[in-house]
VOGU-3710 file (C-alpha; in Angstrom, 3 decimals, decimal comma):
1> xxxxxxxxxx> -32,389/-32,046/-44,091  -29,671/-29,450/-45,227  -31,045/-26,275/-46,391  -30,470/-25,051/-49,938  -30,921/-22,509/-52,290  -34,449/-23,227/-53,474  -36,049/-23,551/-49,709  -34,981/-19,954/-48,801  -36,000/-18,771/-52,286  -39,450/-20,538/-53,171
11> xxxxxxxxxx> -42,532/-19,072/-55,065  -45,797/-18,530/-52,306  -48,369/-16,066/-52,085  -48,862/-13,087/-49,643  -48,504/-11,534/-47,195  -46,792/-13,877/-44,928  -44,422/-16,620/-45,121  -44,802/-17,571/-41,719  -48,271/-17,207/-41,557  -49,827/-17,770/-45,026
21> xxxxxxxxxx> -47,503/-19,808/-46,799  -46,180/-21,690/-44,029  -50,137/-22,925/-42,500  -51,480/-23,491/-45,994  -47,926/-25,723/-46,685  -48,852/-27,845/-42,991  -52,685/-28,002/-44,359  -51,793/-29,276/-47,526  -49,812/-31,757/-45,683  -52,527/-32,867/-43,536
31> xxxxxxxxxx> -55,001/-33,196/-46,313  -52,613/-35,252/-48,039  -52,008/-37,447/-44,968  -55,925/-37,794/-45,013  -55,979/-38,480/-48,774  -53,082/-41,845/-48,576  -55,054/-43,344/-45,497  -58,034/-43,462/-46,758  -59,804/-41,072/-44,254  -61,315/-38,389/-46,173
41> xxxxxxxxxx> -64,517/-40,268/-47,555  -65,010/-40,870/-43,610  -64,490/-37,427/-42,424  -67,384/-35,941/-40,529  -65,685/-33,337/-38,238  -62,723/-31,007/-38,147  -60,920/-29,216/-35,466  -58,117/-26,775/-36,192  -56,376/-24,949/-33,495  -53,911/-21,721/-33,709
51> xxxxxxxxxx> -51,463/-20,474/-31,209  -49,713/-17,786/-30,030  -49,116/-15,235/-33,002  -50,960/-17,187/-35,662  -53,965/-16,462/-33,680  -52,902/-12,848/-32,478  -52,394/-11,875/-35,794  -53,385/-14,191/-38,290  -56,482/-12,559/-39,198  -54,200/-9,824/-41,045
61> xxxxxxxxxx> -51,806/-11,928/-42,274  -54,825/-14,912/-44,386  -53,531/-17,224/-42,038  -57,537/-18,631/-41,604  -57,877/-18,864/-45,272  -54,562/-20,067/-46,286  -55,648/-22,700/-43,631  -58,779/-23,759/-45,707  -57,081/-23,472/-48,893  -54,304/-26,034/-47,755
71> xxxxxxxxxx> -57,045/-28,526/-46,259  -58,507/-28,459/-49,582  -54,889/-30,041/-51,112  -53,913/-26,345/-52,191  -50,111/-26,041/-52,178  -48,916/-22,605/-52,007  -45,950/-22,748/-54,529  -48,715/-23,452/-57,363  -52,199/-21,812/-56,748  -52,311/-18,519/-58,450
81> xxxxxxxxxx> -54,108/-15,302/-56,944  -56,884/-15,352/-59,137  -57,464/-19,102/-57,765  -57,324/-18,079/-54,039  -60,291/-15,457/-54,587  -62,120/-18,004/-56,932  -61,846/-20,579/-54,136  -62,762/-18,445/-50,903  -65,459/-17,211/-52,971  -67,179/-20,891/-53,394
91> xxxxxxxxxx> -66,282/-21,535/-49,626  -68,312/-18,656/-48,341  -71,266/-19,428/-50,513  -71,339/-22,836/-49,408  -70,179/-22,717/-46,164  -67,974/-25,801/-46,646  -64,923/-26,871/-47,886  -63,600/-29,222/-50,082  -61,524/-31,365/-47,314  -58,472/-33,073/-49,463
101> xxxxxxxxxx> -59,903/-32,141/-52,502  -62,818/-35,361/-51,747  -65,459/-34,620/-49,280  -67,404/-31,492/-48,783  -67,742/-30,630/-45,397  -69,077/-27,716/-43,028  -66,562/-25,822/-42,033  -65,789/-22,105/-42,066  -63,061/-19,342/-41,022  -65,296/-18,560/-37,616
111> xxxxxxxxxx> -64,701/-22,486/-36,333  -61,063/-22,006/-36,395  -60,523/-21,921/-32,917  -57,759/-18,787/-31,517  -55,323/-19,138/-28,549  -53,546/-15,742/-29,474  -51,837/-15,825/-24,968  -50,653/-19,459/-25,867  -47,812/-20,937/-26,797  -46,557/-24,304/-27,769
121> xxxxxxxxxx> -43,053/-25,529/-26,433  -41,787/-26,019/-29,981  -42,807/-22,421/-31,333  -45,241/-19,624/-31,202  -46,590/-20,091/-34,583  -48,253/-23,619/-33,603  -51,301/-25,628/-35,138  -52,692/-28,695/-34,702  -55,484/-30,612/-37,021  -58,082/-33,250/-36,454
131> xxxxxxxxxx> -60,421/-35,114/-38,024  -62,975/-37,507/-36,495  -65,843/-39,522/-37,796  -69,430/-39,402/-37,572  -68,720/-41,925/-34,340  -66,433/-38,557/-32,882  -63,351/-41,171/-33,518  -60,169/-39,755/-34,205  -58,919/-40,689/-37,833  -56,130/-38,413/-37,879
141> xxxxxxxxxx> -54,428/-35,755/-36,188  -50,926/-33,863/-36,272  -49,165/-30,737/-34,783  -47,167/-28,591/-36,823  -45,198/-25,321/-36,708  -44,158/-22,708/-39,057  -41,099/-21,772/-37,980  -40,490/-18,563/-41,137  -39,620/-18,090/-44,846  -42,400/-21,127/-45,420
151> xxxxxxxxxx> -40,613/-23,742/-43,855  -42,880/-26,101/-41,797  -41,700/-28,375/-38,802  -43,737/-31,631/-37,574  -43,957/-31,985/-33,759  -42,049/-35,153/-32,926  -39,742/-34,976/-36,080  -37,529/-31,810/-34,772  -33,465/-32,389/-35,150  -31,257/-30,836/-32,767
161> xxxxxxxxxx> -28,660/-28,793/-34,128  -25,920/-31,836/-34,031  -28,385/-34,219/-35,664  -29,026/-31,267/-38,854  -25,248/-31,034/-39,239  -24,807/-34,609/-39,162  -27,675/-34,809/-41,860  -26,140/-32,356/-43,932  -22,590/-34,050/-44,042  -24,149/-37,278/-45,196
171> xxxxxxxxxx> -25,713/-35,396/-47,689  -23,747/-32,269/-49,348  -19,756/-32,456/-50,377  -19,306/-29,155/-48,742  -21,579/-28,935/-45,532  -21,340/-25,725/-43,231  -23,526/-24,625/-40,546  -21,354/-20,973/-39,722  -19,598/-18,503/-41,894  -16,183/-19,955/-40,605
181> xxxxxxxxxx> -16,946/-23,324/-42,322  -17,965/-21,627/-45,528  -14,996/-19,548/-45,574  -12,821/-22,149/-44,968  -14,314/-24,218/-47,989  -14,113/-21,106/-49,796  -10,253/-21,615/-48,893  -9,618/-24,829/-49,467  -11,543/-25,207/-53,014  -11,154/-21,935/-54,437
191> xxxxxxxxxx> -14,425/-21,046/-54,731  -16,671/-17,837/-53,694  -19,726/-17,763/-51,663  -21,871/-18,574/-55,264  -19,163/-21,630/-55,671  -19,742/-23,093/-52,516  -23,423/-23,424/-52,642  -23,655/-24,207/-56,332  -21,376/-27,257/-55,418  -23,924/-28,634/-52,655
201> xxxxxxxxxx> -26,990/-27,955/-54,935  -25,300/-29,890/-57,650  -25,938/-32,917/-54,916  -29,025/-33,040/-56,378  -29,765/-31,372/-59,555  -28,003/-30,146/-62,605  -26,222/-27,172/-63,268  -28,471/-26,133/-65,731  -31,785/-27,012/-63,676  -29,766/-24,547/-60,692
211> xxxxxxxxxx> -29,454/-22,071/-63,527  -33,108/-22,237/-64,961  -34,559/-22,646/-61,189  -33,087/-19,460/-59,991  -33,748/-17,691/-63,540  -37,340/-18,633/-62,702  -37,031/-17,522/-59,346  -35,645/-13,531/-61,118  -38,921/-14,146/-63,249  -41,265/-14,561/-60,982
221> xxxxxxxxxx> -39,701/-11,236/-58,409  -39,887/-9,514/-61,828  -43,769/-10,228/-62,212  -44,557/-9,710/-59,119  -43,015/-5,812/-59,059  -45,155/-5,800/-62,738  -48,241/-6,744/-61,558  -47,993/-4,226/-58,888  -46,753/-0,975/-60,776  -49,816/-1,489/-62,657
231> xxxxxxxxxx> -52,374/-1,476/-60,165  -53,712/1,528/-58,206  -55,888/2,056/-55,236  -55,326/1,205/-51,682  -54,048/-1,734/-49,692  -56,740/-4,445/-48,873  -57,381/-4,798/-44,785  -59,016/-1,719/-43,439  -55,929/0,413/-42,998  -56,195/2,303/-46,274
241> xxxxxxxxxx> -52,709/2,382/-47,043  -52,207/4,003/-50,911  -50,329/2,274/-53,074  -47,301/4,535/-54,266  -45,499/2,017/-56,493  -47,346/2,663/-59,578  -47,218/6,653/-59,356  -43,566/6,300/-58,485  -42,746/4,109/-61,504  -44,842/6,842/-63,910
251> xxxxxxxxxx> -42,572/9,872/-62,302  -39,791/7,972/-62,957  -40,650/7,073/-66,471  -40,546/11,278/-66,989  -38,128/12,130/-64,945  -34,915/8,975/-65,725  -36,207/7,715/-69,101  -32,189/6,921/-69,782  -31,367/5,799/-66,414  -29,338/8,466/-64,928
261> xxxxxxxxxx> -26,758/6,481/-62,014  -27,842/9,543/-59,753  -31,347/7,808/-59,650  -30,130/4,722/-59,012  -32,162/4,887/-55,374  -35,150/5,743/-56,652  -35,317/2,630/-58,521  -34,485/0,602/-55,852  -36,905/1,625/-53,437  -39,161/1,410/-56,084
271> xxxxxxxxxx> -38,696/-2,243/-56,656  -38,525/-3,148/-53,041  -42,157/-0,917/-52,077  -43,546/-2,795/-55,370  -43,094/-5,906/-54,428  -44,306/-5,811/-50,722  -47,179/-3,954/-51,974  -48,172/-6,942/-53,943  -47,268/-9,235/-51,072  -49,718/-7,261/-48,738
281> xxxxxxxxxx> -52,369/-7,806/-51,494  -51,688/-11,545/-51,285  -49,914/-11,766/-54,540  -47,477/-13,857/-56,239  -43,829/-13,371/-54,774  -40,920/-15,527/-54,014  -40,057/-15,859/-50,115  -36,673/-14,305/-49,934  -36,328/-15,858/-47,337  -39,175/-14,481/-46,268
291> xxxxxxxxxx> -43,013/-12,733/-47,527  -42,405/-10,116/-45,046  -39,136/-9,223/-46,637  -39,918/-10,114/-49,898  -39,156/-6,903/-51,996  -35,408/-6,397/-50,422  -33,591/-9,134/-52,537  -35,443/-8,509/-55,721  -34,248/-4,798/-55,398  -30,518/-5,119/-54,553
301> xxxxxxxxxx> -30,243/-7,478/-57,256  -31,990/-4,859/-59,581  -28,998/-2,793/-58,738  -26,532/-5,394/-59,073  -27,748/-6,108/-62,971  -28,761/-1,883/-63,799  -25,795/-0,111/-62,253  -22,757/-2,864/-61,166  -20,044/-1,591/-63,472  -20,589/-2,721/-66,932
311> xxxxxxxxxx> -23,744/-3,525/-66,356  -25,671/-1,107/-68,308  -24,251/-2,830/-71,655  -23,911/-6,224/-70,497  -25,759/-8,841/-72,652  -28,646/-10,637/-71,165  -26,672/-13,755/-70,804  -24,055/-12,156/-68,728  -26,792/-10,148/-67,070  -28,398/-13,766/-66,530
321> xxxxxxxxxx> -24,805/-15,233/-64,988  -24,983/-12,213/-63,009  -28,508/-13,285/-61,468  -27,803/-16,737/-60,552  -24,453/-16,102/-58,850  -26,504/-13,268/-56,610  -29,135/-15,720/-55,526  -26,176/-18,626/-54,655  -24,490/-16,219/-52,778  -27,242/-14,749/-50,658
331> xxxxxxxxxx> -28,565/-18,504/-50,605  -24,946/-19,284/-48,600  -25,867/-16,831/-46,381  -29,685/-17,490/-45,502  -28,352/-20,651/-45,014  -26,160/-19,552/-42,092  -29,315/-17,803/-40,144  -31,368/-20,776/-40,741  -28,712/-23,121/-39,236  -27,609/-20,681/-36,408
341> xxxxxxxxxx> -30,474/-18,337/-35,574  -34,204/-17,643/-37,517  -36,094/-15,885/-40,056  -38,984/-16,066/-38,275  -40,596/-12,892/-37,010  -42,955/-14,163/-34,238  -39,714/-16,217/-32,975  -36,638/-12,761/-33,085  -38,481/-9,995/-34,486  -38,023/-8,276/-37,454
351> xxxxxxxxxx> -34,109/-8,804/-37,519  -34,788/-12,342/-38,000  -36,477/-11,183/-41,563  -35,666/-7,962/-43,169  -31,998/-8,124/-41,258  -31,414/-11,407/-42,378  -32,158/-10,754/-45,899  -30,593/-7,417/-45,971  -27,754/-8,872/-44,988  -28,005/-11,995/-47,509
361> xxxxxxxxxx> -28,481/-8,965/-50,292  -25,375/-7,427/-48,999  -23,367/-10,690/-49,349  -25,282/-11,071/-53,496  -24,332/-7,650/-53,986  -20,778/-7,879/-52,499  -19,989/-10,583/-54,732  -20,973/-9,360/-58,117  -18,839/-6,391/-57,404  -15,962/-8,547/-57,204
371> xxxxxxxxxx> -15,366/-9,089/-53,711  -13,390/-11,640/-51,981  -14,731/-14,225/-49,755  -13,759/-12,382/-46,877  -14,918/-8,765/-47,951  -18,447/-11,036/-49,001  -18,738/-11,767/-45,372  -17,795/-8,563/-44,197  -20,564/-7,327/-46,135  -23,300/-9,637/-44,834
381> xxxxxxxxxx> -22,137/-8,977/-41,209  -22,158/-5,129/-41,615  -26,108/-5,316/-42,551  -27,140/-7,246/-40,237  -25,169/-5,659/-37,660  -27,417/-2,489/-38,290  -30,467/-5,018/-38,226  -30,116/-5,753/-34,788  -32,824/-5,358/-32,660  -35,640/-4,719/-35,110
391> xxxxxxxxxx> -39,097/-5,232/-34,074  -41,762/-7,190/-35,643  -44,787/-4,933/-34,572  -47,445/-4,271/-37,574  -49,643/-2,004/-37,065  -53,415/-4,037/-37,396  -51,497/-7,369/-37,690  -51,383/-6,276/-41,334  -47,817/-6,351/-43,427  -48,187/-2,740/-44,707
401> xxxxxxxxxx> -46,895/-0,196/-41,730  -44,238/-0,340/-41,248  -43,389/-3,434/-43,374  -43,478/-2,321/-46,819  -41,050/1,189/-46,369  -39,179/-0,804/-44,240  -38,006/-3,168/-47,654  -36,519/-0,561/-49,229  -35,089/1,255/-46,429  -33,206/-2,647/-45,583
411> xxxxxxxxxx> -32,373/-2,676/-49,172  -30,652/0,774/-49,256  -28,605/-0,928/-46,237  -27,368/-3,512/-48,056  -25,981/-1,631/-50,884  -24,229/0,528/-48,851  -22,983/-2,704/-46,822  -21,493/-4,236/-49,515  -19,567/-1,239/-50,561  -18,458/-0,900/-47,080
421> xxxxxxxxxx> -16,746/-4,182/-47,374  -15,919/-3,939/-50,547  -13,535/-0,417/-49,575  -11,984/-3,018/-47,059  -9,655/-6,224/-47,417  -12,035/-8,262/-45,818  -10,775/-8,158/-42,303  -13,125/-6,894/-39,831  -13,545/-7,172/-35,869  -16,670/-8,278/-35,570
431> xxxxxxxxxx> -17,532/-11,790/-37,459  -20,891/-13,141/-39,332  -20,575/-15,703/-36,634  -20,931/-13,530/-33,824  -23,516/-11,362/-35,135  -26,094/-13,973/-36,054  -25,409/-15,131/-32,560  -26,144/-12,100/-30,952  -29,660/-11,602/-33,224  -30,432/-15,021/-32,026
441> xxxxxxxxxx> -29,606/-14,058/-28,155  -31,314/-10,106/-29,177  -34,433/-12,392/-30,457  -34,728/-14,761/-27,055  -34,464/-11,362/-24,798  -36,935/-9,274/-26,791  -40,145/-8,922/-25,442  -43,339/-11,200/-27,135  -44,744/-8,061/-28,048  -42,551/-7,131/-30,493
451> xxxxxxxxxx> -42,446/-10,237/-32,328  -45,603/-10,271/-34,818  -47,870/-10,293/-32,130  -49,458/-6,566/-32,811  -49,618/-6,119/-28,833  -46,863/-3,629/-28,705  -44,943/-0,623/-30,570  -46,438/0,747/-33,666  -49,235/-1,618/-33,759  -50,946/-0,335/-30,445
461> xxxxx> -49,505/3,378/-31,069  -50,357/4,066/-33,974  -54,808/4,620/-34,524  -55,789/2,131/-37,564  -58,294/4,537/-38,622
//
């Protein structure tokens, strides 16, 4: 299946793509297997197995509850926060859960059982399902792997990379799989990054559903940094991290009530810390493309609508315009690291999340400032360039420290990326191309403690408590 727009941008809950969204997604799928053959009235046990960093650090990350919310028939793009804490809440006080939303059965976090030191051919964030009968027959079982940014691979029904390009011609007029095919369409159709990609989602929806999908997308980033500027206290998990956003956002209120440009920053690490401090909560935010690197996107595209020339007076429809050709254009690029490389922590590190959508931001950015194709590239490159090599390595397998800084630090990249390029003509010596290569080849060297597995760097120098 190609990728598009609305798989690297899709509403979840925190803190992890990869390992919340991602196992409740492959448990939803496996309850709903259960459901269409029949086998849920006959269930009588369940086995469910984690590997390799969903067991070294899923505990931090809700990957054992998102697990029993999915086998209930939860779907993470629809259950709301209040639901998730209304629905562990019954679990624990019966002991049992609901399995495919038809048959209560025993089952609790503690039988999950943990193979943190294995891992399965495919990927390190593996799990595998079963259900038997009251005979100990199996009725159904599957292996699955979340592979980052929510996206959920089968064992047996992998493509190689010839087969997904092959796939994607059949199925989009203007298929890429590298920055040198998009540039060329970009070339031969006279269209920008945003152009490109709006022409392949129009393969399957409406311009107007694009337009009101990604609008919902803005809406729901814009909740999500609400809900969290108005809650105080600390950071759930043990670590006792405060939570600065909603002191920041009263200073700020005092000190740039008419939105000074020389506080432009401010506001933009603001919205990135805000919304990874309600994705550490396990909140309501839109994988872009990632949990873990949720708040960067929402924040560069902040600065795109506030302080992008003109903005400031610009009508909501314009404003609106703005938004959607942002989220097209990073979309063209996510697409690129999901084709060439990964977003997945536990598979390159952190370069595989906050670099790739640092550098997708970049590429938004780049192109609402009124770059060209080329200087949009240049753009994207230049962030992730300064990406490479970034550890995944949380400290308590929690996505607080050094995750949520982190955001807006990758954010403040990406501005200055895109006005990099943008003081260029678009030629450059280093391409996209090469760079997402070489974070895919950084990725394969780096060592499996530094990717999400909390076994090396911060996470084992830093005390918890």
């Amino acid at each position: 299946m190609a990728v598009g727009v609305f798989d690297l941008f899709s509403v979840g809950i925190g803190p992890s793509s990869s390992h919340t969204v991602g196992p409740m997604r492959a448990a939803a799928v496996f309850a709903g297997e259960l459901a269409t053959l029949g086998h849920a009235d006959n269930a009588a046990g369940l086995r469910v197995d984690l590997y390799g960093s969903l067991a070294a650090t899923g505990r931090g990350h809700g990957t054992m509850t998102a697990v029993l919310l999915g086998l209930e028939g939860r779907h993470p793009e629809l259950i709301l926060p209040d639901e998730v804490e209304a629905c562990l809440a019954r679990m624990a006080a019966d002991g049992a859960i609901v399995l495919a939303g038809i048959r209560s059965l025993p089952y609790v976090e503690a039988d999950m059982i943990l193979h943190p030191l294995t891992v399965l051919a495919r990927h390190t964030n593996g799990m595998k399902f079963e259900v038997t009968d009251a005979a100990g027959e199996v009725l159904h079982q599957a292996t699955f792997f979340s592979v980052g940014g929510g996206f959920i691979v089968r064992e047996g029904e992998e493509q190689t990379a010839a087969e997904q390009l092959a796939a994607s011609k059949q199925e989009l007029p203007l298929p890429f799989r590298t920055a040198a095919e998009l540039l060329a369409h970009c070339t031969s159709e006279g269209l920008n990054f945003s152009g490109v990609m709006l022409r392949n989602e129009l393969a399957t929806r409406t311009e107007s559903e694009v337009a009101s999908g990604l609008l919902h997308i803005r809406d729901v980033m814009e909740e999500c940094k609400n809900s969290s500027i108005a809650r105080s206290g600390t950071l759930p998990g043990g670590l006792n991290v405060r939570r600065r956003a909603p002191g920041w956002y009263q200073r700020l209120l005092v000190e740039d009530p008419d939105r000074d440009p020389k506080y432009w920053q401010e506001w933009v690490n603001l919205v990135a810390l805000a919304v990874n401090e309600e994705n550490a909560s396990g909140g309501r935010v839109v994988t872009a493309p990632t949990n873990g690197a949720a708040g960067i996107i929402p924040a560069v595209m902040f600065y795109a609508t506030h302080y992008a020339p003109g903005m400031d007076t610009a009508s909501q429809e314009v404003k609106d315009e703005a938004v959607v050709r942002f989220l097209l254009a990073a979309g063209a690029v996510g697409v690129l690291y999901k084709e060439q490389a990964s977003i997945s922590g536990a598979e390159v590190g952190c370069q595989g999340e906050v670099g790739s959508a640092s550098s997708m931001a970049a590429a938004g950015l780049a192109e609402i400032l009124g770059g060209t194709p080329e200087q949009v590239e240049n753009a994207a490159e230049i962030a992730m360039e300064h990406n490479l090599g970034l550890t995944c390595d949380p400290i308590g397998g929690l996505v607080q420290i050094p995750c949520i800084e982190r955001n807006a630090i990758a954010a403040g990249k990406a501005i200055n990326a895109a006005k990099m390029a943008l003081w260029g003509d678009g030629t450059h010596r280093v391409s996209l191309d090469e760079v997402i290569v070489t974070m895919r080849e950084t990725g394969k060297d780096m060592s499996s403690k530094y990717k999400e597995t909390a076994l090396g760097g911060l996470a084992v120098n830093v005390v918890e408590c």
